[in-house]
C-alpha positions as semicolon CSV with decimal commas, in nm:
position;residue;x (nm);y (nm);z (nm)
1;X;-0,794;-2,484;-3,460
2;X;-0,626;-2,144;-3,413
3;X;-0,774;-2,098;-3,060
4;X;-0,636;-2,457;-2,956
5;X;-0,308;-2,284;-3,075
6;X;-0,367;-1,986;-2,831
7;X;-0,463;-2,220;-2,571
8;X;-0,172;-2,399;-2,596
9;X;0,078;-2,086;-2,587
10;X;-0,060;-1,939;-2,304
11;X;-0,070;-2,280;-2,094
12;X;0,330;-2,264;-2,232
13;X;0,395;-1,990;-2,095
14;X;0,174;-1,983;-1,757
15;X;0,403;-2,290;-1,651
16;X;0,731;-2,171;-1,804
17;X;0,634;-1,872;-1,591
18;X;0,535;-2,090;-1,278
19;X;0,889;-2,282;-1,361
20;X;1,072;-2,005;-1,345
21;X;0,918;-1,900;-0,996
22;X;0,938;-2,200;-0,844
23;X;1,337;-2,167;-0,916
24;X;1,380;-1,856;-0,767
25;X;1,135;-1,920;-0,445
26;X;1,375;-2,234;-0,445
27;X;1,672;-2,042;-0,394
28;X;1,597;-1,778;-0,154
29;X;1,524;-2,041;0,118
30;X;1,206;-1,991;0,220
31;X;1,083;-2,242;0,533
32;X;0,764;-2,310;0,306
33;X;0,669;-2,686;0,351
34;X;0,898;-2,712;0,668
35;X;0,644;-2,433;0,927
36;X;0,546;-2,508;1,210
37;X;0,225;-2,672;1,202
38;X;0,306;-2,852;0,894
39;X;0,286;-3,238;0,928
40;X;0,521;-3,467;0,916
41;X;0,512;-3,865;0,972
42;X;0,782;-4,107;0,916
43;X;0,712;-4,436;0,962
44;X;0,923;-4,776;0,923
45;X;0,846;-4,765;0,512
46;X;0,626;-4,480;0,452
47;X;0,630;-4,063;0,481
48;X;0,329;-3,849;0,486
49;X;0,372;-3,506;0,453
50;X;0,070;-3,263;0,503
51;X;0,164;-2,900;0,482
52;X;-0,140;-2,765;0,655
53;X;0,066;-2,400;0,765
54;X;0,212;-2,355;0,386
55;X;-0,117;-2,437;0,269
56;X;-0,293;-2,185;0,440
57;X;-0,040;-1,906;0,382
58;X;-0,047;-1,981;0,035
59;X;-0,456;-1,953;0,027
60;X;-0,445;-1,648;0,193
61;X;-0,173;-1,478;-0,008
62;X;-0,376;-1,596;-0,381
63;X;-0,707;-1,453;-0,255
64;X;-0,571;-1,139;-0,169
65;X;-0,404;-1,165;-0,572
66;X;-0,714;-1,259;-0,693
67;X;-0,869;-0,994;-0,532
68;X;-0,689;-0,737;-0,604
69;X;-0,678;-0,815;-0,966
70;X;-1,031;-0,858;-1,038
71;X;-1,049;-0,507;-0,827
72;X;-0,816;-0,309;-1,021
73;X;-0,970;-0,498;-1,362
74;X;-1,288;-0,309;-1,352
């Protein structure tokens, strides 16, 4: 039961964490979701939004964190 516990804390606090990032990248007004090559369609009653640039960008940008953790880790 206790490691359920942990779990539970550290889930917590990854997405108080992820919160509190999301607030900040919020307010320095970053163009991410509106680059070019993202895609936008507007139709009579729908919207589909496909943010194929931001996407990328941010794929690039974790494997290089990723990377360079699990380099520095050993």
């Amino acid at each position: 039961m206790a490691e359920i516990g942990r779990l539970l804390v550290v889930v917590g606090a990854v997405l108080l964490a992820l919160g509190a990032v999301f607030l900040l990248l919020g307010r320095t007004h970053l163009p991410l979701g509106r680059l070019p090559g993202d895609i936008t369609y507007r139709g009579k009653n729908t919207t589909v939004f496909f943010p194929l640039t931001t996407s990328i960008l941010l794929s690039i940008f974790l494997t290089l964190l990723f990377y360079l953790m699990g380099r520095f880790r050993r």
